[in-house]
SERO-4910 file (N, C-alpha, C, O; in steps of 0.05 Angstrom, whole numbers):
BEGIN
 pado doro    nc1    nc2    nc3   cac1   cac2   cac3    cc1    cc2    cc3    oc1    oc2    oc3
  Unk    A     17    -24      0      0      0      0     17     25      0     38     25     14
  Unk    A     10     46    -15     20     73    -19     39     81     10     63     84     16
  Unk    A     10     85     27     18     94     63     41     72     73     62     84     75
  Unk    A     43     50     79     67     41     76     90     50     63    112     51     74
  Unk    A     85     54     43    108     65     33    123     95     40    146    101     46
  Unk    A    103    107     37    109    138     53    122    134     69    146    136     70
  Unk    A    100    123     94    116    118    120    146    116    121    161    132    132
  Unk    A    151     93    109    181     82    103    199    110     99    220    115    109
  Unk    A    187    122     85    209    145     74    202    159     92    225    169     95
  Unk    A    191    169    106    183    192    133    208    177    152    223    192    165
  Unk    A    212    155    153    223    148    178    256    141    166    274    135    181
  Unk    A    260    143    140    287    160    138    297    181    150    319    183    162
  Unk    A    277    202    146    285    230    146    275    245    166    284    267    173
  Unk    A    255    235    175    231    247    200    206    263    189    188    273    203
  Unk    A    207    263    155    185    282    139    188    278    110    211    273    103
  Unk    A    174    279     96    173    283     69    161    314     58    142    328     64
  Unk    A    186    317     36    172    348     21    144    346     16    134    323     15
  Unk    A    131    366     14     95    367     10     98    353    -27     85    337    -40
  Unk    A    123    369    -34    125    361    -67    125    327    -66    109    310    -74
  Unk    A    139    325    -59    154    295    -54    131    278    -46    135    254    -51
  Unk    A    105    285    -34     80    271    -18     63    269    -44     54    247    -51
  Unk    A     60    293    -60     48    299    -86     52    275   -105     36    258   -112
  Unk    A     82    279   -115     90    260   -130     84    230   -131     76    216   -150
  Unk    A     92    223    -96     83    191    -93     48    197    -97     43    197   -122
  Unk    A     31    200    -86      9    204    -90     -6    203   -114    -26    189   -116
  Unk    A      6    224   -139     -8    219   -162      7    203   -181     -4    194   -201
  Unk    A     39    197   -174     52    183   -203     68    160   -188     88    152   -201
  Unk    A     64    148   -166     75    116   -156     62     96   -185     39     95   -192
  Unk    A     86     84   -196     79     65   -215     54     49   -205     36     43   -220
  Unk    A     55     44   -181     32     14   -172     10     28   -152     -6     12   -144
  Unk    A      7     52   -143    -10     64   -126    -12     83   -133    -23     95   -114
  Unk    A     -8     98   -153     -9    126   -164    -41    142   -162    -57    123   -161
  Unk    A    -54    165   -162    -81    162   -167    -73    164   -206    -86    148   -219
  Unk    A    -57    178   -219    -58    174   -243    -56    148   -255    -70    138   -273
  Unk    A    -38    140   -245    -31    116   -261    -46     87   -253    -43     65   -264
  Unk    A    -65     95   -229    -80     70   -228   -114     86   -226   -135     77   -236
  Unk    A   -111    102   -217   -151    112   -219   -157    118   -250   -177    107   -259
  Unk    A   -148    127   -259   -159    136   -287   -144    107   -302   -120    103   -306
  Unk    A   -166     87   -307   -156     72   -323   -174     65   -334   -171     43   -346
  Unk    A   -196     75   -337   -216     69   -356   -231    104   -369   -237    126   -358
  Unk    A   -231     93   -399   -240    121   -413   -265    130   -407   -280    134   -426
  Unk    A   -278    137   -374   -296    148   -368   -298    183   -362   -281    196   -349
  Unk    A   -311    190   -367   -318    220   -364   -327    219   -332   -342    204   -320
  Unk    A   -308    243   -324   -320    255   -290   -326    227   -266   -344    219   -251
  Unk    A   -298    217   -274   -289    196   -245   -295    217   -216   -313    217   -199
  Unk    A   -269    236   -221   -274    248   -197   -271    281   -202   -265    298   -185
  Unk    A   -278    284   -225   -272    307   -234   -279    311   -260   -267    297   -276
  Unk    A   -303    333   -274   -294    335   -308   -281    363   -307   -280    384   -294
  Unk    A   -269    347   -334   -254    369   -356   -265    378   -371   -285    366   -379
  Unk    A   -261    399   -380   -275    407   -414   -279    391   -441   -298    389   -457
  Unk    A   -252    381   -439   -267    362   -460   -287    333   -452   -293    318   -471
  Unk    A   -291    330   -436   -309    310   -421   -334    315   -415   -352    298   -410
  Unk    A   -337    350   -416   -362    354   -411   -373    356   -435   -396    348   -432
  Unk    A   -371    362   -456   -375    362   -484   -352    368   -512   -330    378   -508
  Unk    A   -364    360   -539   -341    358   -561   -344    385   -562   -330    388   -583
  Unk    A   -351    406   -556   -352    437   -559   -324    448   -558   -313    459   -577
  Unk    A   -310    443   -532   -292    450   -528   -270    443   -541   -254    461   -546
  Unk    A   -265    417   -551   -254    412   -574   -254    409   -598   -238    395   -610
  Unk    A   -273    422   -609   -285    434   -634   -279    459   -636   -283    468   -659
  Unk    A   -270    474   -620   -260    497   -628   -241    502   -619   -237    526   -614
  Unk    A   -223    484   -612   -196    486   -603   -189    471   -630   -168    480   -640
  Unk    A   -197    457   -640   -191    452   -677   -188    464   -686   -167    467   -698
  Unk    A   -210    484   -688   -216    509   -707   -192    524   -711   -181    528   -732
  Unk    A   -184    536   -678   -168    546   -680   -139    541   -681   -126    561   -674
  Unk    A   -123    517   -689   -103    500   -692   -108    503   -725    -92    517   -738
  Unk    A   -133    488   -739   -136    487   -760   -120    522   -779   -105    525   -798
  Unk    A   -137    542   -757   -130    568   -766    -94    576   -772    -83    585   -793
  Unk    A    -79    569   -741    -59    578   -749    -37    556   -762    -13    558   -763
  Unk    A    -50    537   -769    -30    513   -788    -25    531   -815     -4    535   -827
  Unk    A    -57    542   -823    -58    552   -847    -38    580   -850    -27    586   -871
  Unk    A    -38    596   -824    -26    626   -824      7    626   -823     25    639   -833
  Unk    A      4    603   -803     36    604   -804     61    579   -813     85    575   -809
  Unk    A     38    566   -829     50    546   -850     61    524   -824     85    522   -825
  Unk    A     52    512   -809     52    492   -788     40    473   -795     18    472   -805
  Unk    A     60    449   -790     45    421   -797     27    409   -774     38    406   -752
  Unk    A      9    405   -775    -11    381   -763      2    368   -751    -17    357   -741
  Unk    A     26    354   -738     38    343   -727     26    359   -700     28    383   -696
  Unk    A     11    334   -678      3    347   -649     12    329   -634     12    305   -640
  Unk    A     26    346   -602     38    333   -591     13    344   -557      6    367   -552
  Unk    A      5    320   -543    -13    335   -526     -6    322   -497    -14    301   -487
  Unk    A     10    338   -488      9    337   -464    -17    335   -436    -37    349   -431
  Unk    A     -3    307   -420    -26    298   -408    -51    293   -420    -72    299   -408
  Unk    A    -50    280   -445    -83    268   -457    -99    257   -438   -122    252   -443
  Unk    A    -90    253   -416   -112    237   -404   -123    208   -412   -109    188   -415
  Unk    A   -152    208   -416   -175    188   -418   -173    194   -458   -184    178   -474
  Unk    A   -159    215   -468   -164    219   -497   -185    231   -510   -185    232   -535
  Unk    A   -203    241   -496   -226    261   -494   -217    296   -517   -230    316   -524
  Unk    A   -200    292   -520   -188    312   -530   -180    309   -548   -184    326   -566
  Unk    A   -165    289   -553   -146    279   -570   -173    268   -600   -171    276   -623
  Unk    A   -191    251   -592   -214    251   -608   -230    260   -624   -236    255   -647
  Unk    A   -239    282   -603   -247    313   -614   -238    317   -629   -253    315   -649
  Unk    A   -206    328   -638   -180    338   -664   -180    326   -680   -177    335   -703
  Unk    A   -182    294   -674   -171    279   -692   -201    276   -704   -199    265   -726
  Unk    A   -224    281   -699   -249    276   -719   -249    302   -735   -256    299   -758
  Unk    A   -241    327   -728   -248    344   -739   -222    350   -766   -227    353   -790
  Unk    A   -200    349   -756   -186    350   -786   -154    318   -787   -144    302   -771
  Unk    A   -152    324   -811   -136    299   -815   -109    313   -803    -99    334   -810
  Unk    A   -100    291   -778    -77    304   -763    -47    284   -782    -50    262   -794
  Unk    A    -28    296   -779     -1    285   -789     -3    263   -775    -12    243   -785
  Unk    A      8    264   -747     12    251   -735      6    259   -701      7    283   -699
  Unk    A      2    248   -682    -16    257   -653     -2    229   -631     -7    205   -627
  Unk    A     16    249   -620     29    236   -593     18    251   -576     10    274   -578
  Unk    A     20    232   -552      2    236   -527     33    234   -504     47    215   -509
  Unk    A     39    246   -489     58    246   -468     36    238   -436     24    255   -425
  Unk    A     35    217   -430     20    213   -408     30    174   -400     38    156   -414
  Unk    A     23    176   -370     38    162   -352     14    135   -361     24    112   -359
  Unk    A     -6    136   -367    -19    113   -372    -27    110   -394    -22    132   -405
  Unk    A    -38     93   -411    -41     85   -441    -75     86   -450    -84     79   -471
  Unk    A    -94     98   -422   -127     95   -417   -134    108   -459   -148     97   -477
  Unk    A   -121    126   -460   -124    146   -482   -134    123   -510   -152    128   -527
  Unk    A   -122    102   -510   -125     96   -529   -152     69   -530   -159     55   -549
  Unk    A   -159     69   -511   -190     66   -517   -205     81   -539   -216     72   -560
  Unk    A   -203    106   -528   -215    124   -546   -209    127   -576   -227    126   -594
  Unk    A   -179    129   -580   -168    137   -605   -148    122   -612   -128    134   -619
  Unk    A   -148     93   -611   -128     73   -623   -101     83   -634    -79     73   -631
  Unk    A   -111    108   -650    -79    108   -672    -71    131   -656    -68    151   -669
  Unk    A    -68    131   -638    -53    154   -629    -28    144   -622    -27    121   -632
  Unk    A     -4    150   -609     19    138   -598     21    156   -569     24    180   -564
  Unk    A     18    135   -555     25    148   -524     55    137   -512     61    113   -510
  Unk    A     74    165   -505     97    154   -500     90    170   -461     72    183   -451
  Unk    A    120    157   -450    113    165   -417    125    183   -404    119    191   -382
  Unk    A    147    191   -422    172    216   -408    175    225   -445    168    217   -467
  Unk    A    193    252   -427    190    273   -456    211    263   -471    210    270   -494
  Unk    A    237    244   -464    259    232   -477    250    215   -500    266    207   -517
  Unk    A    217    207   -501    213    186   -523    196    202   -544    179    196   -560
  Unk    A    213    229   -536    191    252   -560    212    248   -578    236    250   -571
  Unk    A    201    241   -612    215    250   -631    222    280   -637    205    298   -636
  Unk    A    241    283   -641    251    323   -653    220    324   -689    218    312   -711
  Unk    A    206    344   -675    177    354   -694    181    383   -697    198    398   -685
  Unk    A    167    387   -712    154    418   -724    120    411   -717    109    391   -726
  Unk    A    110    426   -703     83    419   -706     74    433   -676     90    446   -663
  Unk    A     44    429   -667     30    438   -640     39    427   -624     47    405   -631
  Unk    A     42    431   -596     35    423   -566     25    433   -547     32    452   -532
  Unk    A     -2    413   -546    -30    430   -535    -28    419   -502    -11    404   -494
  Unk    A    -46    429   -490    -48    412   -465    -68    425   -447    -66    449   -448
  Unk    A    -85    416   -431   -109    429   -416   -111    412   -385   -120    389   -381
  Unk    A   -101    426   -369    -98    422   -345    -78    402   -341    -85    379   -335
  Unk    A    -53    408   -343    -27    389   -342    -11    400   -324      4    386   -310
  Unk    A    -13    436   -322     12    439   -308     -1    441   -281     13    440   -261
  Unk    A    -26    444   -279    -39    448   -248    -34    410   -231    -37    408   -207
  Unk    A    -28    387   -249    -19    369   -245     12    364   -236     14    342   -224
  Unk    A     30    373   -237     58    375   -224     61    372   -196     42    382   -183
  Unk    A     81    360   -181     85    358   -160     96    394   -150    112    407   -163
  Unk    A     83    402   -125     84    429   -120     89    430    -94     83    408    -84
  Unk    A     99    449    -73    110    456    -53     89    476    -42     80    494    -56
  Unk    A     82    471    -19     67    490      3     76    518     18     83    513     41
  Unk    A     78    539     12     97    557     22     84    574     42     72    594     33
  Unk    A     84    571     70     70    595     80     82    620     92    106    616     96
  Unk    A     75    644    100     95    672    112     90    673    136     73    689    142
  Unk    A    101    661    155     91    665    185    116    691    199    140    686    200
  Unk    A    104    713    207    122    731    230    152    733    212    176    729    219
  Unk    A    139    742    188    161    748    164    185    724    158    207    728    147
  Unk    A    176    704    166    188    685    148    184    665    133    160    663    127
  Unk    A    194    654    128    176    630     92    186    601    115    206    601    130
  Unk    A    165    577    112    159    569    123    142    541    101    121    548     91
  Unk    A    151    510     96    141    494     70    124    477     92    129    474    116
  Unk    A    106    469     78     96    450     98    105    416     88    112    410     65
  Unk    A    104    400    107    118    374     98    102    354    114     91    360    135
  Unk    A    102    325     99     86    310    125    106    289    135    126    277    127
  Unk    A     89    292    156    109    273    188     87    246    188     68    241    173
  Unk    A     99    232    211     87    213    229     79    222    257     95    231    273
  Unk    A     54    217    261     52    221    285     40    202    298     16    200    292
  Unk    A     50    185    315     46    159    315     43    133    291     62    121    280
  Unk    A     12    128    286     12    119    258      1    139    238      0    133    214
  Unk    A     -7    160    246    -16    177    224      1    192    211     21    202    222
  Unk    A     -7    196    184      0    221    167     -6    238    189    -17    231    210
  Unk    A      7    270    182      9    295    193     12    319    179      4    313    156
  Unk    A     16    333    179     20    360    155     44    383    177     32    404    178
  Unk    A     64    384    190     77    409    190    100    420    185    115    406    172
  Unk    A    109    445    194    122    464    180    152    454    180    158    433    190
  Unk    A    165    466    172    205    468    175    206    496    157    187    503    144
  Unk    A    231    513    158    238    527    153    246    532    124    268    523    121
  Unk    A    235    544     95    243    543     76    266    563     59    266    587     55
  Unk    A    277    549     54    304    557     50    304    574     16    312    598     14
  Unk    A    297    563     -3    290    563    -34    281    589    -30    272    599    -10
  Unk    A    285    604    -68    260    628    -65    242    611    -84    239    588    -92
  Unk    A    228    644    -86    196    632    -95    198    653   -115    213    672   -110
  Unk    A    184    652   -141    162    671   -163    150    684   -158    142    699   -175
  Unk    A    141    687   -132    115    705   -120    120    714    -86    125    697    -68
  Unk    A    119    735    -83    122    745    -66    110    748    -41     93    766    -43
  Unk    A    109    738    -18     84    732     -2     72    755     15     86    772     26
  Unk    A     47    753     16     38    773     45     37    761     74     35    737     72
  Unk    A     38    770    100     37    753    114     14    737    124     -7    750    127
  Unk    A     15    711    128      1    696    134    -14    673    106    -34    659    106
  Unk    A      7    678     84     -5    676     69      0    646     57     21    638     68
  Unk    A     -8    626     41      3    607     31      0    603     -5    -20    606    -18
  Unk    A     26    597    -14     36    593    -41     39    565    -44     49    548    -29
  Unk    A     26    561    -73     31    542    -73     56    538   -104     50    544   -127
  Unk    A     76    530    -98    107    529   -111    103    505   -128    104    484   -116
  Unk    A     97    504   -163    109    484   -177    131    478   -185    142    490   -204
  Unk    A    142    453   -168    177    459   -180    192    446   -199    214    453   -206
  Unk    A    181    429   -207    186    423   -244    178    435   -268    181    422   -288
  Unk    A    170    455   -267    153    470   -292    183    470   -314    185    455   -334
  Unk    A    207    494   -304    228    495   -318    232    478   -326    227    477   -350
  Unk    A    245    452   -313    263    433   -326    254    420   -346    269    415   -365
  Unk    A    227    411   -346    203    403   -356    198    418   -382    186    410   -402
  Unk    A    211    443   -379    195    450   -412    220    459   -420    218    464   -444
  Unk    A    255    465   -409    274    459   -419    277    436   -439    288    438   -461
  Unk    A    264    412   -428    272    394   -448    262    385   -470    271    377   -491
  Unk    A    231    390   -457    208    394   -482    219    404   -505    226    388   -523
  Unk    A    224    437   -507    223    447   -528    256    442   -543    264    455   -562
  Unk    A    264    430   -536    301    413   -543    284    405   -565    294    407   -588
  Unk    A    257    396   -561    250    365   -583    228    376   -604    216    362   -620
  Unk    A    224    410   -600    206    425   -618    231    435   -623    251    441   -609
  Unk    A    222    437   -665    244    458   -679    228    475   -693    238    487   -712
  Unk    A    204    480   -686    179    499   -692    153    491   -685    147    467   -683
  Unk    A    140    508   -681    113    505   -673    101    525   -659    114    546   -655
  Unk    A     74    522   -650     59    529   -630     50    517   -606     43    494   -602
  Unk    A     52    539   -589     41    519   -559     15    531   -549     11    555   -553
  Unk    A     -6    514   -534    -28    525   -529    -36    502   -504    -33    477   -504
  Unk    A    -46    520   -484    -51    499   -463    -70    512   -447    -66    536   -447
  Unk    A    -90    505   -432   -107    514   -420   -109    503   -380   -103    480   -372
  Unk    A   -115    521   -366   -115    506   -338   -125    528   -326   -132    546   -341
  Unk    A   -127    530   -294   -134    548   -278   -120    562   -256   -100    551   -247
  Unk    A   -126    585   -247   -106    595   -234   -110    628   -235   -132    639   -239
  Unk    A    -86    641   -232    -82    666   -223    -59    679   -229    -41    670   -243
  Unk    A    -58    705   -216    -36    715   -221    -20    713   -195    -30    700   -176
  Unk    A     10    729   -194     17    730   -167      3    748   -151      3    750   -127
  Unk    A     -9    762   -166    -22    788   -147    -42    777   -130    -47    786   -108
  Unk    A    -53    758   -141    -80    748   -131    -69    725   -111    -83    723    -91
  Unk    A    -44    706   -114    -52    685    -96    -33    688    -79    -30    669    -64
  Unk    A    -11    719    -77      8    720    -63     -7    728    -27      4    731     -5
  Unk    A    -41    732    -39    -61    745    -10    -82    724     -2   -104    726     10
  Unk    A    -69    702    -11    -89    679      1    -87    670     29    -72    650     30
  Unk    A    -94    675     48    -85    656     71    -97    630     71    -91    615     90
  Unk    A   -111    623     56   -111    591     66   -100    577     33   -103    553     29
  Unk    A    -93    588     18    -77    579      1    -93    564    -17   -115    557     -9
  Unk    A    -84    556    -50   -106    545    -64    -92    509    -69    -87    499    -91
  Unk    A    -88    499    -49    -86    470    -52   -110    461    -47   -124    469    -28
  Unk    A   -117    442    -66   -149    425    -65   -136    398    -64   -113    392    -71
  Unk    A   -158    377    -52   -152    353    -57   -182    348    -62   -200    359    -49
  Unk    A   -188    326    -87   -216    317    -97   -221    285   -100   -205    269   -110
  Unk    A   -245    280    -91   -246    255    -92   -283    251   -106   -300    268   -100
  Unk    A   -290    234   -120   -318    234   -130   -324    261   -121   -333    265    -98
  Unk    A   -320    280   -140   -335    307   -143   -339    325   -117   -359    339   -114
  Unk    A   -317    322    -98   -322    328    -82   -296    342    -63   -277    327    -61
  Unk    A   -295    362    -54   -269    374    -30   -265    358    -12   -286    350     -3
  Unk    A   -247    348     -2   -239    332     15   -221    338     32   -199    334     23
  Unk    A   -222    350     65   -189    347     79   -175    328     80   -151    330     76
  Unk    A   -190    303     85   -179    283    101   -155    268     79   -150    244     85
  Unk    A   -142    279     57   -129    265     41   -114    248     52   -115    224     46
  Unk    A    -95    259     70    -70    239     94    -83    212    102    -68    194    111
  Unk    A   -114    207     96   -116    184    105   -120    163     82   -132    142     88
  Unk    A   -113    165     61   -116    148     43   -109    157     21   -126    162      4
  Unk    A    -72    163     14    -56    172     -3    -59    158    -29    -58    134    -31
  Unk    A    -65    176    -53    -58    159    -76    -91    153    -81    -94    136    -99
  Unk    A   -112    162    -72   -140    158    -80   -154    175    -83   -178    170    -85
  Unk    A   -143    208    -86   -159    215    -98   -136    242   -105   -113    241    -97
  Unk    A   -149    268   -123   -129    277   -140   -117    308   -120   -134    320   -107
  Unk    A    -95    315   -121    -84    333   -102    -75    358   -125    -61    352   -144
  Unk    A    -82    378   -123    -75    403   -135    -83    427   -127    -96    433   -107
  Unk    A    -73    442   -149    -71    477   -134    -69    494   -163    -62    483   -184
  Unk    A    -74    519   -162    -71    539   -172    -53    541   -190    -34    526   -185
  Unk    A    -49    558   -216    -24    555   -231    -19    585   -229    -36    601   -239
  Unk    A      1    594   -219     13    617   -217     16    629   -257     35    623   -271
  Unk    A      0    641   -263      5    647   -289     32    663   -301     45    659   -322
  Unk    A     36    682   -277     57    712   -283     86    683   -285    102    683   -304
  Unk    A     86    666   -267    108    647   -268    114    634   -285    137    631   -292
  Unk    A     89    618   -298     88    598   -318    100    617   -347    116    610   -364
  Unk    A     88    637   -346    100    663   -381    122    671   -370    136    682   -387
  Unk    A    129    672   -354    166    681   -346    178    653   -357    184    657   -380
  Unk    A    185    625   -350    193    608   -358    186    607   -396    204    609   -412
  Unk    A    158    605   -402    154    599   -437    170    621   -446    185    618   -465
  Unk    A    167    647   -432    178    664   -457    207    665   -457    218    685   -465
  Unk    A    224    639   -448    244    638   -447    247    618   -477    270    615   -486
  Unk    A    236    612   -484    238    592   -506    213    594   -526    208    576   -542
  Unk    A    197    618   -523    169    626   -548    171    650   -550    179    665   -532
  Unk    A    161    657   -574    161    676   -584    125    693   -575    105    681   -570
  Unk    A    128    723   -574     87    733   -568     67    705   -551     47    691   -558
  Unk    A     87    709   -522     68    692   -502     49    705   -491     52    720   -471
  Unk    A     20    699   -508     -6    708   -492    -25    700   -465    -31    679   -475
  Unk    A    -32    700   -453    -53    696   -428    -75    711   -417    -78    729   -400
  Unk    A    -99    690   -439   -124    708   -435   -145    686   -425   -143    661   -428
  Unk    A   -163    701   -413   -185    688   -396   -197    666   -427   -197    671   -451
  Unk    A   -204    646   -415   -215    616   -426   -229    633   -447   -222    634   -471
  Unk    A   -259    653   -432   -281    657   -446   -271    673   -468   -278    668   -491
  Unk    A   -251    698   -462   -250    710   -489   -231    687   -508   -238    686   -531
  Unk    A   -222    679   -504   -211    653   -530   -233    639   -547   -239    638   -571
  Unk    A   -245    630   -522   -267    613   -532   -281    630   -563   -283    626   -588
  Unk    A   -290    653   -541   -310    669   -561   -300    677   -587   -312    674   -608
  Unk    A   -271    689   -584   -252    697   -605   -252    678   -627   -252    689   -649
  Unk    A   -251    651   -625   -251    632   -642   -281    615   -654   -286    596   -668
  Unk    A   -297    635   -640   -328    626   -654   -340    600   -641   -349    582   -655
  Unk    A   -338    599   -612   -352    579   -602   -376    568   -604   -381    544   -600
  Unk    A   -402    593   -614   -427    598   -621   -429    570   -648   -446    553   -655
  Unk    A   -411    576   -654   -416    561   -680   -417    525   -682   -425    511   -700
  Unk    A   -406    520   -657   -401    498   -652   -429    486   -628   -434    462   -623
  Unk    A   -445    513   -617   -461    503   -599   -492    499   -614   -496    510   -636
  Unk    A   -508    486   -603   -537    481   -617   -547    491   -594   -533    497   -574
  Unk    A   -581    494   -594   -598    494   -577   -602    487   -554   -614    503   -540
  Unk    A   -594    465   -545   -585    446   -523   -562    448   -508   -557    437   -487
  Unk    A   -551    460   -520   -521    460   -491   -524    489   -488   -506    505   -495
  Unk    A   -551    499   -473   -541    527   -451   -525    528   -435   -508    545   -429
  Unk    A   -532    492   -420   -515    481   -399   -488    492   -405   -476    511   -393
  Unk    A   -477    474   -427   -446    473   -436   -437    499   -438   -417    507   -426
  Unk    A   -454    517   -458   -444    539   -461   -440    555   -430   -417    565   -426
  Unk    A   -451    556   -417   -452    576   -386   -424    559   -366   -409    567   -348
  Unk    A   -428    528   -379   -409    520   -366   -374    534   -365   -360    541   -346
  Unk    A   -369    535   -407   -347    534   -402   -338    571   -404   -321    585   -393
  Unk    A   -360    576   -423   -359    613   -426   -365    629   -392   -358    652   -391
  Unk    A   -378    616   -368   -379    629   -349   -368    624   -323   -359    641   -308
  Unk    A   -370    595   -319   -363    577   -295   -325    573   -307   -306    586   -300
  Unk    A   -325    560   -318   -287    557   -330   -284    572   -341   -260    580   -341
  Unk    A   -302    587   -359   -287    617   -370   -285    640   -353   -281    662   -364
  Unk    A   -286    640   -331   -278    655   -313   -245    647   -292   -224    656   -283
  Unk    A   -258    629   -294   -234    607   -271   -205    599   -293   -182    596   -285
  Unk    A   -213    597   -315   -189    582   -338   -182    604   -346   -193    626   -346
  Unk    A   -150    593   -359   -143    619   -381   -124    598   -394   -116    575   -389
  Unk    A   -120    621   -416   -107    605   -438    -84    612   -450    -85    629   -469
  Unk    A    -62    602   -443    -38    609   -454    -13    603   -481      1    583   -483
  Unk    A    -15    623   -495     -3    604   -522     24    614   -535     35    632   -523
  Unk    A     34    604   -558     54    627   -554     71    609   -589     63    588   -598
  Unk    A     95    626   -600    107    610   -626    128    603   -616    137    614   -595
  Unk    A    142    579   -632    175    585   -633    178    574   -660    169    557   -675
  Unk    A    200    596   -659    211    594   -689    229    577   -695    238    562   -678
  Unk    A    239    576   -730    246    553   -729    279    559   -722    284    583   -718
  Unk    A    300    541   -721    323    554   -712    337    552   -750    359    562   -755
***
């Protein structure tokens, strides 16, 4: 069992990083919640996505792929980070004829859905392309660090043993941060984003990137005091995660101002605009019928408020 295992490593060290708790939790080969809860191509296990809640959302994320293949002479070659269940990946591939469509994700569920896709598991088994890499809620998935400001100092949270239980507290944090804190406040720190898209774009020699997730700026989450870490289980907030690691999904906020400091190290005109004006920009109307008020209010008001969308070129070298 997962908690066994933790344990073991708590009683190395007397604690595990909050990152380090993350990681075992959603990506343990044999207890993972990724790599063992999502193993069947169902919609809203414990959570939907956009493309799960309807083909809308990926019907006009076509559209607009379709658009700049044509403007900026880009091949169809899509590379989609975190496919998931393939909900996405489907959508694209019905609407125009793709080159070719690799999936970067820790389990293979995707190809229920869409047989000819190729799902590889680390970014080393990416062939060097010219082409897209899309992705919608991947980086709010990363293992992330808890940061709080107590009596002007930074402060990570980590879990212990306390007796036989999980625990949650502090030690002294040493690292800086992207975002600047107020007191009392908690950050939540993704700390693979860099290295992670260092190597990525090694294996792009042009393209576009486009990725969608939720979040904020620093302005906004540097005044949070209770910080935006969620843990979700069947559709639902959960504290009690410490008691049953690895079952249900752990995340937080995506610092936006951080995530376009890293891309625009390697893209060219990196934009970040709210979900709904994208959506609309690209003619979502056109994609909706009579029947999805639901969908439409869903993603134009409820996630088009909460999401945004970040995209950006690189040229070729």
């Amino acid at each position: 069992m997962l908690k066994e295992i933790i344990r073991r490593e708590i009683e190395k060290e007397g604690f595990i990083t909050f990152d380090r708790f993350v990681e075992l939790c959603l990506y343990h080969p044999e207890f993972g919640y990724y790599t063992t809860k999502r193993v069947r191509a169902l919609p809203g296990e414990d959570f939907f996505t956009a493309p799960e809640l309807s083909p809308v959302f990926g019907r006009t994320i076509a559209h607009h792929i379709e658009r700049i293949s044509r403007e900026k002479d880009i091949p169809l070659n899509i590379l989609e980070l975190g496919g998931g269940k393939g909900f996405l990946a489907k959508d694209l591939m019905e609407s125009f004829p793709v080159e070719s469509y690799v999936i970067l994700e820790k389990s293979e569920v995707a190809k229920e859905l869409v047989p000819d896709v190729r799902v590889v598991n680390c970014v080393e088994e990416i062939e060097e392309f010219s082409g897209f890499v899309i992705s919608n809620e991947f980086f709010d998935a990363f293992p992330f660090k808890r940061v709080v400001k107590r009596e002007e100092k930074l402060w990570e949270v980590v879990v212990k043993l306390e007796g036989e239980k999980l625990m949650e507290d502090l030690i002294p944090y040493s690292g800086s941060l992207p975002c600047e804190l107020e007191e009392g406040c908690e950050y939540s720190f993704f700390t693979g984003w860099e290295d992670f898209l260092e190597r990525l774009f090694k294996r792009v020699r042009r393209g576009y990137f486009l990725t969608f997730d939720y979040g904020s700026s620093c302005e906004d989450l540097r005044n949070r005091k209770v910080g935006t870490f969620r843990a979700f289980s069947k559709h639902t907030l959960i504290d009690n995660y410490l008691e049953f690691p690895g079952r249900a999904d752990l995340t937080s906020s995506v610092d936006f101002g951080y995530l376009r400091k890293i891309l625009e190290k390697h893209l060219l005109n990196v934009s970040v605009k709210p979900l709904s004006s994208f959506l609309l920009s690209e003619g979502v109307e056109r994609f909706l019928s009579p029947e999805d008020t639901a969908i439409a209010l869903t993603l134009l008001v409820d996630m088009g408020r909460k999401f945004w969308a970040v995209s950006g070129y690189k040229e070729g070298n």
